[in-house]
C-alpha positions in Angstrom: 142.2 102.9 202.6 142.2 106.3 204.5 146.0 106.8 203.2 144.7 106.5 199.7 142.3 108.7 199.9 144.4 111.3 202.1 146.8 110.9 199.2 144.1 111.0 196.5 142.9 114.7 198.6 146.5 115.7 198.4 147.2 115.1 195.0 143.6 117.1 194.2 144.8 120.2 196.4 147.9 120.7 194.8 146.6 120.2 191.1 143.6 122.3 192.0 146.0 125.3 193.4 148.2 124.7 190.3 145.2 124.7 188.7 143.9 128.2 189.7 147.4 130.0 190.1 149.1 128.9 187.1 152.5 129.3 186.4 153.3 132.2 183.7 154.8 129.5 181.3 151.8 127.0 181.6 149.8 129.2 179.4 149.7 128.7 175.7 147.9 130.7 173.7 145.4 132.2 176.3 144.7 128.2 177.6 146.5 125.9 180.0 145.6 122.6 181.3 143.1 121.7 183.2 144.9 119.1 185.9 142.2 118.6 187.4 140.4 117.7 184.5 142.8 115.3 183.9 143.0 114.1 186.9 139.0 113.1 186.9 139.3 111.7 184.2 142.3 109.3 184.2 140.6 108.1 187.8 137.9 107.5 185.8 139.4 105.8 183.2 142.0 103.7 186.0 139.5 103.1 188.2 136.0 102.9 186.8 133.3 105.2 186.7 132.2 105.4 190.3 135.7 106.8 191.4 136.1 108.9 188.6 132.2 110.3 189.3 132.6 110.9 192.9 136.1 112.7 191.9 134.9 114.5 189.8 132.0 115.7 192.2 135.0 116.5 194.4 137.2 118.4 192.0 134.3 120.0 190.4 133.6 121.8 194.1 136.9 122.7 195.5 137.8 124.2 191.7 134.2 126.4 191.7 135.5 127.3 196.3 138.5 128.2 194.5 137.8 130.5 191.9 134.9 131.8 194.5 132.5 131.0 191.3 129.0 129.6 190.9 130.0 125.8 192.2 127.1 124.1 190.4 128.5 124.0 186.8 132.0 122.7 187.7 130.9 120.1 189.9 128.4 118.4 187.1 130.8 119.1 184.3 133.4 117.2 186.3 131.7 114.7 187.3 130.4 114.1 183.7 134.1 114.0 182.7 134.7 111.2 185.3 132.0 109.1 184.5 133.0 109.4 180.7 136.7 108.6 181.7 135.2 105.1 183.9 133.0 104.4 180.7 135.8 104.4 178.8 137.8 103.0 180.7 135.6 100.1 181.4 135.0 99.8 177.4 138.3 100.4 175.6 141.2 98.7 174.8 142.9 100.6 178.0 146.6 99.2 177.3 147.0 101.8 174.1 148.6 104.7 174.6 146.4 106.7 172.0 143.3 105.2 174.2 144.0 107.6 177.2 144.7 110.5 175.3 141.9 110.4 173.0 139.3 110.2 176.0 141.2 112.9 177.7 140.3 114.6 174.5 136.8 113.6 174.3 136.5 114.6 178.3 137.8 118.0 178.1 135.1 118.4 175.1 132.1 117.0 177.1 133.1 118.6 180.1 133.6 122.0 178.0 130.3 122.0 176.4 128.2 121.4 179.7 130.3 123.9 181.4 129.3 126.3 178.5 125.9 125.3 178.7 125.0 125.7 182.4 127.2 128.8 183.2 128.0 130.5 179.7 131.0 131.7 180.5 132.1 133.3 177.0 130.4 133.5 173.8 130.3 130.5 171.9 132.9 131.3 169.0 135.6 131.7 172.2 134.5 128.7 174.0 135.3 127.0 170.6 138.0 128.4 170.3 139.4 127.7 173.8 138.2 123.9 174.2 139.9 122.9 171.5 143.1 124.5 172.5 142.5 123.2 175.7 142.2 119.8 174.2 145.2 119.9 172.7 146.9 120.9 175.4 145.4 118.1 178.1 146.4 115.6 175.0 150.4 116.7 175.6 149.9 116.8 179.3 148.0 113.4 179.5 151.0 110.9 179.2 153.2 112.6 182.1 150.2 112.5 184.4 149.1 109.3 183.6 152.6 108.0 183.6 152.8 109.1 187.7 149.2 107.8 188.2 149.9 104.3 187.3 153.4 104.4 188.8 151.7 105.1 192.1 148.4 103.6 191.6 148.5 101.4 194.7 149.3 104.2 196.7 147.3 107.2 195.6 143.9 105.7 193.6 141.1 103.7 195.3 140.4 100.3 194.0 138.9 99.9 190.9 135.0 99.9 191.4 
């Protein structure tokens, strides 16, 4: 159990500092992936919702340290985004490979808006505008993560709860 979840912290670190210092080729169009996004929610979706909620609680706070921002917003969004990726894990058809993507989707969506709502980062025509780019871009990042995730599963995530 504790080599899961030192595994589980590493895995966060290193997405959350890829995260904040992006490489210059991870950004398309003014948006990159959020890893740690994805990460929330594909533990949430893996797992059920209580992993991906207290994840996402997790990821949500060392993001908001990390960009030395108000801490707050991150941590509910993400841990909205992981108890939407449990929900849908727990009622979806999870075998599809259209299944993960499209909650990854709905995720980065959900976790946009209550992001925008609670800290208003940009006005609302450029949050638009950069979820759904976002989106997009989580949905062609989604299969590679998910692909290491489930390849490593017994190592890295906690039982399913």
């Amino acid at each position: 159990m504790l080599g899961r979840f030192l595994a589980l912290a590493a895995l966060l670190l290193l997405l959350a500092a890829i995260q904040v210092n992006p490489p210059g080729w991870a950004r398309l169009a003014g948006s990159q992936p959020d890893l740690l996004l994805l990460l929330v929610v594909l533990v949430g979706f893996l797992r059920g919702l209580r992993a991906g909620m207290i994840v996402g609680f997790v990821a949500g706070l060392v993001q908001g340290a990390l960009l030395g921002a108000w801490i707050g917003p991150w941590a509910v969004a993400k841990t909205v985004a992981g108890w939407a990726g449990g929900l849908a894990g727990a009622r979806m058809f999870r075998d599809h490979w259209a299944v993960p993507i499209a909650c990854v989707v709905f995720a980065t969506c959900l976790h946009n808006g209550i992001f925008w709502l609670l800290a208003h980062p940009a006005p609302l025509a450029q949050a638009l505008r950069l979820t759904a780019l976002t989106a997009l871009y989580n949905a062609l990042v989604t299969p590679f993560l998910l692909a290491f995730l489930t390849s490593t599963q017994r190592w890295i995530l906690p039982t399913r709860t």
